[in-house]
C-alpha positions in Angstrom: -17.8 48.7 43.1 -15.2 48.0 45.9 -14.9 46.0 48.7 -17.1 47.1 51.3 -16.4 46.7 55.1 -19.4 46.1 57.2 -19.8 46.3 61.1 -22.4 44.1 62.7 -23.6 45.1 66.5 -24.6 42.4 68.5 -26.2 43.4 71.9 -28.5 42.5 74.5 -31.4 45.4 74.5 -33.1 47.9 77.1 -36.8 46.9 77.4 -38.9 49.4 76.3 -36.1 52.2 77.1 -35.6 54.0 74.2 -33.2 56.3 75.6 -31.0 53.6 77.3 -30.7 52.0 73.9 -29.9 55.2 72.3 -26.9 55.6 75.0 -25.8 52.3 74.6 -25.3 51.8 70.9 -23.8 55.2 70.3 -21.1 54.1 73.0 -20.9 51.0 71.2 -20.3 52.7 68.2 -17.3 54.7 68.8 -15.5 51.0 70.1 -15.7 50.5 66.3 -11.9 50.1 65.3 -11.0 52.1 62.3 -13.1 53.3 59.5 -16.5 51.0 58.3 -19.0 51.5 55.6 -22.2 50.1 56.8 -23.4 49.6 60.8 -26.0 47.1 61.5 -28.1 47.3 64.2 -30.7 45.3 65.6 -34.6 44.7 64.9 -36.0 47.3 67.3 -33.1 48.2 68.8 -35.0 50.9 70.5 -37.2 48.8 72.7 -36.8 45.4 72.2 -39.6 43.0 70.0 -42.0 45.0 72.2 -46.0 44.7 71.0 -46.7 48.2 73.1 -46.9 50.4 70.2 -49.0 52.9 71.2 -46.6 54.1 74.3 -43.1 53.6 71.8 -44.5 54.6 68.8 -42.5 57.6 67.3 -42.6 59.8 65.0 -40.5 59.9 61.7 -38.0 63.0 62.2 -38.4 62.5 65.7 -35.3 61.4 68.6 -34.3 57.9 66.8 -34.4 59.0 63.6 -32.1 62.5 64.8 -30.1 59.8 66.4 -29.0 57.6 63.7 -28.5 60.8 61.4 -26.1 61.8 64.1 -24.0 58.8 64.2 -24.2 58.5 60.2 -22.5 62.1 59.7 -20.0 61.3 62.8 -19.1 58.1 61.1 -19.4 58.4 58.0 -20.9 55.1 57.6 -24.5 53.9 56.4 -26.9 53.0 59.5 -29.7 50.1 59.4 -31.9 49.3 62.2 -35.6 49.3 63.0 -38.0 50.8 65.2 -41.4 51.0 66.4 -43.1 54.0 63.5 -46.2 55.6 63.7 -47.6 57.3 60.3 -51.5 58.2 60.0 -52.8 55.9 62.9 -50.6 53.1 61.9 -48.1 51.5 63.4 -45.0 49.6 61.5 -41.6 47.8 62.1 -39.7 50.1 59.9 -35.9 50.4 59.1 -34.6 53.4 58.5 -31.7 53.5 56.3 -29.7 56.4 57.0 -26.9 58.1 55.2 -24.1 60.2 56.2 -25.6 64.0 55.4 -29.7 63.1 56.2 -30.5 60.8 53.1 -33.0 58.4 54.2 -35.2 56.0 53.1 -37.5 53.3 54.5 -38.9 49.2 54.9 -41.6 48.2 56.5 -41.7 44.6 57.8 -43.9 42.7 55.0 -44.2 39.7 57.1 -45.4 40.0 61.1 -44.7 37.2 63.6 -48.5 36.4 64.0 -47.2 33.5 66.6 -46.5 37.0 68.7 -49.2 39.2 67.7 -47.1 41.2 66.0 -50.2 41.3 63.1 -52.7 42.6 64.7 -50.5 45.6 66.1 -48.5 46.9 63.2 -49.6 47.3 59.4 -47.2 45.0 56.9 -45.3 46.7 54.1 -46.2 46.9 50.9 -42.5 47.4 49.4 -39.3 45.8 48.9 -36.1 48.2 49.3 -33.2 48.2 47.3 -30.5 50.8 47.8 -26.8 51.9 46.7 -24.4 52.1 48.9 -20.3 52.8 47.9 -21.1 51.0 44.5 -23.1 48.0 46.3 -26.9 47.8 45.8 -28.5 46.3 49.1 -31.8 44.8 50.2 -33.0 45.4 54.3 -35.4 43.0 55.5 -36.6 42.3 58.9 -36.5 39.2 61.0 -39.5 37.1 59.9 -39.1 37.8 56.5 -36.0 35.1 56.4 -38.7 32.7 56.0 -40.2 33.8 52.7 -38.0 33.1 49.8 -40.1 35.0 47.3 -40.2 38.2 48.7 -36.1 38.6 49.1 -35.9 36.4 45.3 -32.9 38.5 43.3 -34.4 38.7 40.3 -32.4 39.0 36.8 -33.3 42.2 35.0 -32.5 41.3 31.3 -32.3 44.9 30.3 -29.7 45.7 32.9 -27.9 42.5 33.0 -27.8 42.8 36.5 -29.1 40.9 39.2 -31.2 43.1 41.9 -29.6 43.3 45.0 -25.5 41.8 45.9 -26.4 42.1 49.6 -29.2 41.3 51.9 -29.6 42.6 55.0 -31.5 40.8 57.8 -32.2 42.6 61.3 -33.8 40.2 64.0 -34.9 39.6 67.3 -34.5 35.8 66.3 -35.1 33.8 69.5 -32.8 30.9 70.9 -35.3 28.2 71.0 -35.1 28.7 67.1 -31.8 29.4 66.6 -31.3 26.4 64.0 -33.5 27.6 61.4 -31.9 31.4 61.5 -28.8 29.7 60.9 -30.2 27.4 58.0 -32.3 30.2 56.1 -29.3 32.5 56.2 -27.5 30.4 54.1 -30.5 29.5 52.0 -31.1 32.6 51.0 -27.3 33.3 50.5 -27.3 30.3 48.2 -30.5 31.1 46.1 -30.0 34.9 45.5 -26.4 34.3 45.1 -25.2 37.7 47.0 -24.1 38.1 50.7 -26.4 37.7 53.2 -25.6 39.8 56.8 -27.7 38.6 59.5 -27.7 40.8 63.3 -29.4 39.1 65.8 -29.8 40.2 69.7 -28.7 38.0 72.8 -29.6 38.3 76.4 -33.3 38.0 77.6 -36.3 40.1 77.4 -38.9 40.9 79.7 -41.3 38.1 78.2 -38.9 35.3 79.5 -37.8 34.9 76.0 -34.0 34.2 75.6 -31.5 35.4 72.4 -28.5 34.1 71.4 -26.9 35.8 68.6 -25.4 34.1 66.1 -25.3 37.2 63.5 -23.1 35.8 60.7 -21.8 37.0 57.4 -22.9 34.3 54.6 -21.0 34.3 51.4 -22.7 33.7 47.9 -21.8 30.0 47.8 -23.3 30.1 51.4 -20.3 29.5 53.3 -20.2 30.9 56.5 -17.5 33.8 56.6 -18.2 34.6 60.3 -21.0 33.5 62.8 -21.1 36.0 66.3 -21.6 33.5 69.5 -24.2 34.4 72.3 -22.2 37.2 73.3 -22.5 41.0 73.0 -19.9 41.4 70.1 -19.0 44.4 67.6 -17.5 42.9 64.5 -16.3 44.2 61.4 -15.2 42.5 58.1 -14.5 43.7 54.6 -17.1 41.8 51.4 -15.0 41.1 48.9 -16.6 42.8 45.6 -14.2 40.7 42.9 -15.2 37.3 44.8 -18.6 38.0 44.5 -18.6 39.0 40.3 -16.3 35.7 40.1 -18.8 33.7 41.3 -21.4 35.1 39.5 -19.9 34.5 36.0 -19.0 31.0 37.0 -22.0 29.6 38.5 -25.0 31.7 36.8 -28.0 29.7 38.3 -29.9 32.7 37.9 -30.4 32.2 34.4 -32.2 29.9 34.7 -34.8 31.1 37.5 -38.5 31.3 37.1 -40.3 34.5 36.1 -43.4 35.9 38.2 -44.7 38.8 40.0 -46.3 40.0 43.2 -49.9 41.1 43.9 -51.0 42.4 46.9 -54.5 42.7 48.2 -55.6 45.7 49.8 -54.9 46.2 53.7 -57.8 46.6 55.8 -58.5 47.6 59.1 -59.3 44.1 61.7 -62.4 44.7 63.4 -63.2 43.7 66.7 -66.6 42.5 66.0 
């Protein structure tokens, strides 16, 4: 496991332009300086936290998805970002995770910003995703799931002796009126999971009138904040120290002490409009 360098993409959005977006971040890709690892994108970076599903909806395998493999095999580099899916009917907030040479997988948003409808136009997730990348094993969420601690817990596996995930990932349309408790959760969860916590927020305004104002940070295991983006477009990228994060680990091993438990889910159901 070595250090891993990480390049977060802060940037106003295209509404519902899908094509724009596309344009955009692949210019501001190649303004990356030097060689990265992993490039973070934005919660629907596509479109914008759009609710019109049924116009944006693509495909898996269709132009996003042939997009970000593109710019994985270009750069090498590891790709996160979401979009608005369509699988069977159904509609999700999915990151794709995307590898140099077509390795893919997939999260779907577990938790959907009801205060926006977002719940009854997409279907929530059913899975938590943990993947390796250059020696580091990483959990993607999505925006709204900041606020629910057991979801993104790191759990101890005894048979391992490894904790779950050294690095969570968090991709938001986070607005401004807000802004406080994006910057407070980051470092809660930071502090509980004892890992790295990368957050990418948007800026600029969308067409609902609401406003974004970055502040994408990099949150270090003791929950100190290595770097926090201001409300401006910004590409940055910084290296996660792999020996600072083991070191901490063996000093401070809270999660030894953590409570046990599982998760159950109940059966999703179609809403009916009767």
């Amino acid at each position: 496991m070595q250090d891993l360098k990480i390049t977060l993409i802060q940037s106003d959005l295209h509404w519902e332009d899908i094509e724009a977006n596309l344009s955009m971040f692949e210019e501001k890709i190649w303004q990356i300086n030097g060689s990265t690892d992993v490039i973070v994108l934005p919660e629907m970076f596509t479109t914008g936290f759009s609710m019109n599903a049924s116009r944006l909806a693509e495909h898996m395998n269709m132009k996003t998805f042939k997009w970000m493999k593109q710019m994985a095999d270009q750069t090498g580099a590891l790709i996160l970002g979401s979009f608005i899916c369509t699988v069977h009917g159904r509609f999700y907030n999915r990151l794709l995770w995307m590898e140099p040479g077509g390795v893919f997988k997939t999260y779907d948003k577990r938790h959907l910003f009801r205060m926006d409808n977002e719940h009854k136009t997409f279907t929530p997730g059913e899975s938590l995703l943990i993947g390796t990348w250059k020696g580091w094993r990483i959990c993607p969420l999505i925006c709204y799931d900041l606020r629910f601690p057991v979801w993104s817990r790191n759990k101890w596996d005894h048979n391992t002796h490894k904790l779950a995930y050294d690095l969570a990932i968090y991709v938001a349309n986070w607005p401004m009126t807000r802004i406080d408790a994006w910057n407070t959760l980051l470092k809660a969860r930071a502090i509980e999971n004892i890992s790295y916590v990368v957050g990418v927020n948007r800026v600029g305004q969308d067409e609902n009138g609401v406003e974004y104002n970055g502040n994408s940070a990099i949150i270090s295991p003791k929950g100190d904040s290595i770097v926090t983006i201001d409300g401006s477009e910004s590409i940055r990228t910084l290296e996660l120290n792999a020996n600072a994060l083991h070191a901490f680990r063996d000093r401070f091993p809270a999660y030894m002490d953590a409570d046990d438990f599982t998760i159950e889910f109940e059966e999703y159901e179609e809403e009916s409009d009767d």
